[in-house]
N, C-alpha and C positions, 0 to 999 in steps of 0.2 A: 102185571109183570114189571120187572124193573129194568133200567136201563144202565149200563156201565161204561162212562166213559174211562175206557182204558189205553194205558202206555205197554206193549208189554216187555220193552226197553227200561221200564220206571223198575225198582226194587221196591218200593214203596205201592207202586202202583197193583206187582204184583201179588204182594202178601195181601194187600186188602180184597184183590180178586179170589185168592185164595180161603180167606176165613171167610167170602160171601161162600164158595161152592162147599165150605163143608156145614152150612147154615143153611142153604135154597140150592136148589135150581131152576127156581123163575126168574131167570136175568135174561137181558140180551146183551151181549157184549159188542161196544160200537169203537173201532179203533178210531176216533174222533180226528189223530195225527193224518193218517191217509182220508178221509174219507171228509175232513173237514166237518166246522159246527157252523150250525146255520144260524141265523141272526134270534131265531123261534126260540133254538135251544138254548141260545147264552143268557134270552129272559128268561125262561123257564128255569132255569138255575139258579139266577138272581133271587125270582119271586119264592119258590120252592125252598130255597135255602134260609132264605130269608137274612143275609149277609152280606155284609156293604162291597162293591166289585172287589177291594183292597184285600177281602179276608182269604178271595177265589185266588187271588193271583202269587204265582209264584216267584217272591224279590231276590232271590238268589240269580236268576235266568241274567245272561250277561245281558239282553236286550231291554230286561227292566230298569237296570244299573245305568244301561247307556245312555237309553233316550225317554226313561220314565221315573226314575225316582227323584224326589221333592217336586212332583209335581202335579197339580189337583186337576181330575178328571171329571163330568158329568157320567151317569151313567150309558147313557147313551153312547157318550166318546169312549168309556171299557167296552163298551158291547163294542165298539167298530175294534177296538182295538186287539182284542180276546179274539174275534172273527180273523183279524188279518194274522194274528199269531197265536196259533192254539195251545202251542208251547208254555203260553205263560199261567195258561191254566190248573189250578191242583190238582193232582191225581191220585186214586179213581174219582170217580163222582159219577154218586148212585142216587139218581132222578126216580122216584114211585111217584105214585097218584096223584099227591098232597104235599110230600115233602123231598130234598134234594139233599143229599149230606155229601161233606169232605169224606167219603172210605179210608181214612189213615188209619185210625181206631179204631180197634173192636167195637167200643161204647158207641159211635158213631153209625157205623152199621149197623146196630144191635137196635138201636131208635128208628132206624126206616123198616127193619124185620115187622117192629108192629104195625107197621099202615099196610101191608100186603094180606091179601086172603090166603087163606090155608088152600 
């Protein structure tokens, strides 16, 4: 089963929730904003996605601008820092078994469809 971290505030967030429900419905929908990402899951993202913290995070967010652009992170410092501000994460992001995708793109969703069992 897959897992959806969802905005449902996001416009983005939602079309990509939307072309996963008319494609499965083996997800769980996890509102990550209230419910918080645990230090597990923002590796699992990492690892799964297989993309550098920079590619997760969203540089528009005024908080990236303020107190994060031109400046170089370790992974570990994006995990704390994604952890204290979920906000800056891209949204959806659809975690399966093996693999973690950005849900902006159909193409995108359309590559974790095939690591799921029928």
């Amino acid at each position: 089963m897959l897992k959806v971290l969802h905005n449902p505030r996001c416009a983005t967030s939602r079309k990509g929730l939307e072309y996963l429900r008319s494609r499965t419905d083996k997800f769980e929908i996890i509102h990550y904003l209230n419910q918080g990402l645990t230090i597990e899951t923002i590796k699992e993202i990492f690892l799964k996605s297989n993309l550098k913290p920079i590619d997760l995070v969203r540089t528009q967010e005024s908080y990236y601008k303020k107190y994060l652009k031109g400046k170089s992170f370790t992974q570990e410092e994006w995990i704390n820092i994604i952890k204290e501000n979920p906000k800056l994460l891209k949204r959806p992001i659809i975690i399966g078994k093996y693999r973690a995708v950005i849900g902006d793109l159909p193409e995108n969703i359309e590559n974790i469809l095939t690591t799921i069992e029928p």
